[in-house]
C-alpha positions in Angstrom: 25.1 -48.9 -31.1 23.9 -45.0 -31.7 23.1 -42.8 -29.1 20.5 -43.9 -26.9 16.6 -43.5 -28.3 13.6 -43.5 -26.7 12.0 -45.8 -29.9 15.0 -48.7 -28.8 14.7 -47.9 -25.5 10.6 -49.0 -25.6 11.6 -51.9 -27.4 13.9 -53.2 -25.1 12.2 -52.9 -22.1 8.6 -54.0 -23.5 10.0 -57.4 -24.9 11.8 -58.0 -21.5 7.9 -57.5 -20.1 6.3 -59.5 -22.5 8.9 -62.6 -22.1 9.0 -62.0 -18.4 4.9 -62.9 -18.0 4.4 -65.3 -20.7 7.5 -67.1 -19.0 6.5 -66.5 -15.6 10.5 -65.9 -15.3 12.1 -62.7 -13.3 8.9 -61.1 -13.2 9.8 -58.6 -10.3 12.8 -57.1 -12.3 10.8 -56.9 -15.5 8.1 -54.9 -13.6 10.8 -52.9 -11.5 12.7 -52.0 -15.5 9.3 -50.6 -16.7 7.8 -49.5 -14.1 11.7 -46.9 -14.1 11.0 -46.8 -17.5 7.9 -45.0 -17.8 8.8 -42.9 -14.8 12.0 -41.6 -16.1 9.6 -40.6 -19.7 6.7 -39.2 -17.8 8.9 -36.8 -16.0 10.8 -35.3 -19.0 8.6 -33.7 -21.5 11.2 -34.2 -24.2 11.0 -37.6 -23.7 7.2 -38.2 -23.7 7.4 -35.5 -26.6 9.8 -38.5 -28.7 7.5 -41.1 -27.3 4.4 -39.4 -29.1 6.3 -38.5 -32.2 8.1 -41.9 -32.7 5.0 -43.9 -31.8 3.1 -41.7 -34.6 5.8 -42.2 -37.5 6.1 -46.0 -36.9 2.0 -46.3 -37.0 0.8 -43.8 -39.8 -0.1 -45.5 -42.7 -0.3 -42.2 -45.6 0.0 -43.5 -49.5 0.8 -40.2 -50.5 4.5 -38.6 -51.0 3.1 -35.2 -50.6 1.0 -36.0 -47.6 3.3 -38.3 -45.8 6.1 -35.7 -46.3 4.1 -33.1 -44.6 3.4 -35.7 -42.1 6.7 -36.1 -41.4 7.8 -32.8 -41.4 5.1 -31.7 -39.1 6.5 -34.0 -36.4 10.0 -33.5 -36.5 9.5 -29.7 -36.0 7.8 -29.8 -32.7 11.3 -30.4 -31.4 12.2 -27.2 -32.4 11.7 -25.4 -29.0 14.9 -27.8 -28.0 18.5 -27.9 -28.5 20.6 -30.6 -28.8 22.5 -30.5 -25.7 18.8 -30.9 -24.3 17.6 -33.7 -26.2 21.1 -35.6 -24.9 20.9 -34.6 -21.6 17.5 -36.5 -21.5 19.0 -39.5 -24.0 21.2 -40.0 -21.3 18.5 -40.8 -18.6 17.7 -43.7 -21.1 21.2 -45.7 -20.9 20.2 -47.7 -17.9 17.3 -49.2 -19.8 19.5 -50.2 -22.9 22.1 -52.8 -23.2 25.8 -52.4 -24.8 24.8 -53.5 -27.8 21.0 -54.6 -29.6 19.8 -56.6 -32.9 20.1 -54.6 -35.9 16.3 -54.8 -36.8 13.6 -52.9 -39.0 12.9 -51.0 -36.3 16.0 -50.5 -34.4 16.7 -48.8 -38.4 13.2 -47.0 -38.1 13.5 -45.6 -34.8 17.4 -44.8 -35.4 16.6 -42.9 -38.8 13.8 -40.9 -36.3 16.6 -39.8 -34.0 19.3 -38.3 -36.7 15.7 -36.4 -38.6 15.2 -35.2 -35.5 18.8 -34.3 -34.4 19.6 -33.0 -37.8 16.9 -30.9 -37.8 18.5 -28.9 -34.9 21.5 -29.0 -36.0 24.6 -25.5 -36.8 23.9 -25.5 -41.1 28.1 -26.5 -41.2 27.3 -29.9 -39.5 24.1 -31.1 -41.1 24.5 -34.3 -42.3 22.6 -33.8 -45.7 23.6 -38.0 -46.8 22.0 -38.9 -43.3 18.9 -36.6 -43.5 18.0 -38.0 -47.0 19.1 -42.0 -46.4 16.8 -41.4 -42.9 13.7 -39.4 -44.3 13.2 -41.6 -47.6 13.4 -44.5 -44.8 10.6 -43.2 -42.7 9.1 -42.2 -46.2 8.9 -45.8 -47.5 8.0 -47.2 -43.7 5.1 -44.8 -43.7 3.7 -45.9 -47.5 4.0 -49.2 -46.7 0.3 -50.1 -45.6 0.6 -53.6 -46.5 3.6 -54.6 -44.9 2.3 -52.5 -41.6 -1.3 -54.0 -41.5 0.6 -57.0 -41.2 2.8 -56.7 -38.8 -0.1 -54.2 -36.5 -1.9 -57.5 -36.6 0.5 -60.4 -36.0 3.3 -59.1 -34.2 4.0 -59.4 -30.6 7.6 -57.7 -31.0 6.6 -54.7 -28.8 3.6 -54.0 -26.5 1.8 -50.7 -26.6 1.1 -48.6 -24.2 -2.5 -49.7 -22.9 -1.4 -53.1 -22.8 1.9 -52.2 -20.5 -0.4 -50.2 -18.5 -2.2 -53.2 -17.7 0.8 -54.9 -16.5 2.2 -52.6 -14.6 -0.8 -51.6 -13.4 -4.2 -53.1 -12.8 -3.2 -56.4 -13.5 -0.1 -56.0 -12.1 -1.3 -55.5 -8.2 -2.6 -59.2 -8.4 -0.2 -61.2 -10.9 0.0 -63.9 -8.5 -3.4 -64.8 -8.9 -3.9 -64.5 -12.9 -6.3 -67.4 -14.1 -6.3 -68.3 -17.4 -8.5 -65.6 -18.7 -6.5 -63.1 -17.1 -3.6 -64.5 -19.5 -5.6 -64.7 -22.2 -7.1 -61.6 -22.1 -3.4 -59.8 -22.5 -1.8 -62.0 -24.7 -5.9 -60.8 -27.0 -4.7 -57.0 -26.5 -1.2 -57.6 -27.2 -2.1 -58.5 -30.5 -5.0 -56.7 -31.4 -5.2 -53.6 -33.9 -8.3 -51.0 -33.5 -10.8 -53.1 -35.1 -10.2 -56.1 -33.5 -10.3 -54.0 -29.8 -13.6 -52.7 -30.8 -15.2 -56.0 -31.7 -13.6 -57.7 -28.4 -15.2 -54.6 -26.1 -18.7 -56.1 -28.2 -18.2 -59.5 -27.4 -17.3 -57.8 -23.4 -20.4 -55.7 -23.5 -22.6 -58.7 -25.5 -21.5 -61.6 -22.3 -21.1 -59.6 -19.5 -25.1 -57.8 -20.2 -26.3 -61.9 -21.0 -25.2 -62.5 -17.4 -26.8 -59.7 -15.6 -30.0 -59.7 -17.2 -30.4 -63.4 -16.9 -29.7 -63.6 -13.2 -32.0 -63.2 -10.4 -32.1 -59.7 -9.4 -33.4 -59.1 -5.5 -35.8 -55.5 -5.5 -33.8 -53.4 -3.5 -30.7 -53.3 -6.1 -32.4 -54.4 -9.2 -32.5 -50.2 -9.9 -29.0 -50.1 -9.4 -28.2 -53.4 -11.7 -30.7 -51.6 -14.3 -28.6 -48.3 -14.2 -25.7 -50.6 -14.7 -27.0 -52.4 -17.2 -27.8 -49.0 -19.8 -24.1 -47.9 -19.0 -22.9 -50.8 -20.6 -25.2 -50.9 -23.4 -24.1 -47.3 -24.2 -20.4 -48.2 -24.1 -18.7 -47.1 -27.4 -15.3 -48.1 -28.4 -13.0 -44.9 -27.3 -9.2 -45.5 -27.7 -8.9 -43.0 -24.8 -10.6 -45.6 -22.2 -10.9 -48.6 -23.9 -8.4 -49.9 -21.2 -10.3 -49.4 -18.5 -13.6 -50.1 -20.2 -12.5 -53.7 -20.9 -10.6 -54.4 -17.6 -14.2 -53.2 -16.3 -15.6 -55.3 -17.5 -13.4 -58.6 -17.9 -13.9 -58.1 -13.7 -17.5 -58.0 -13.6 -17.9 -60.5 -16.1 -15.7 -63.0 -13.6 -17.6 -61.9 -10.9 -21.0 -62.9 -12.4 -19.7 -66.3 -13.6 
């Protein structure tokens, strides 16, 4: 396998999440890998710097050659405050998460052809790969000008798990796993495979059943202010990437609580 990535890395230990909860099998280890995981990234900034970077080449959708190429470009240079014994020395901290060997995928090839543009890029002029910077950059070229091919698998796939949703199970959700109902479930399996649009319209359908229950119940005097302060807040909720995680585990709670 090459060197260790932070793009396979994600990969590994997300799909060992997701199989772990929908299986209900060796859930403690699978929290334990990603919980390491995500510590070992957020305390190396050149790894949370290849987190952003990789997670915005595999995503952008740009038709243009131009456009994309600047795109592209633009990315890989934001390593250039680093050297290459750096970026290793922090590759190596990823080992523990990867096994010997992994499938030889689209995006094990993506995320591989990310790693030698941005090695490459670093690299002494009389041991640049020029055969391996074209063969990788006219890869992540093509990935990013495929919008057809990428709506498609943004709306279907379950191969990885982004970050909000691992948040959630390492997280919120996470502190009570034992006692998941069925909504719980189905509420992460939703995210899991929901693109922006379809987050937005779910926080609607959140805001829509979770306002029917409040203003249809009973309110006693002394808390109905408080119930009608609550009740504007969540008519004025807009969909924000930023929060939509908590927004919607917000209120997926209350919504239970009123049921």
């Amino acid at each position: 396998m090459k060197n260790a990535n932070i793009g396979i890395a994600n990969l590994i230990v997300s799909n060992k999440l997701k199989d772990s909860y929908f299986s209900n099998d060796l859930i403690q280890e699978s929290q334990e890998l990603t919980t390491g995981f995500f510590d070992v990234v957020k305390n190396s900034p050149i790894l949370q710097l290849e987190f952003k970077v990789f997670s915005n080449l595999e995503n952008k959708i740009i038709e243009s050659d131009l456009a994309a190429t600047r795109y592209i470009d633009g990315n890989i240079k934001l390593f250039e405050v680093y050297t290459i014994s750096e970026i290793e020395k922090e590759h190596e901290k990823l080992k523990p998460f990867l096994p010997e060997s992994v499938t030889n995928s689209d995006k094990v090839q993506l995320y591989n052809a990310i790693d030698t543009l941005i090695i490459e890029s670093l690299n002494d002029y009389d041991k640049i790969d020029v055969d391996g910077i074209h063969e990788s950059f006219t890869l992540v070229l093509n990935h990013i000008k495929s919008p057809k091919k990428q709506l498609v698998e943004n709306k279907i796939s379950t191969e990885t798990i982004n970050e909000d949703v691992i948040e959630i199970a390492i997280g919120k959700f996470n502190e009570k796993y034992d006692g998941f109902d069925e909504s719980d479930k189905l509420l992460l399996k939703t995210l899991i495979k929901s693109n922006e649009s379809e987050k937005e319209e779910l926080l609607e359908t959140y805001k829509s059943e979770t306002l029917n229950l409040l203003e249809e119940g009973v309110l006693e005097d002394e808390i109905k202010e408080k119930l009608s302060k609550t009740i504007q807040k969540i008519r004025e909720m807009k969909y924000n990437p930023q929060s939509f995680t908590d927004d919607i585990i917000g209120l997926h709670e209350l919504k239970k609580e009123l049921l």
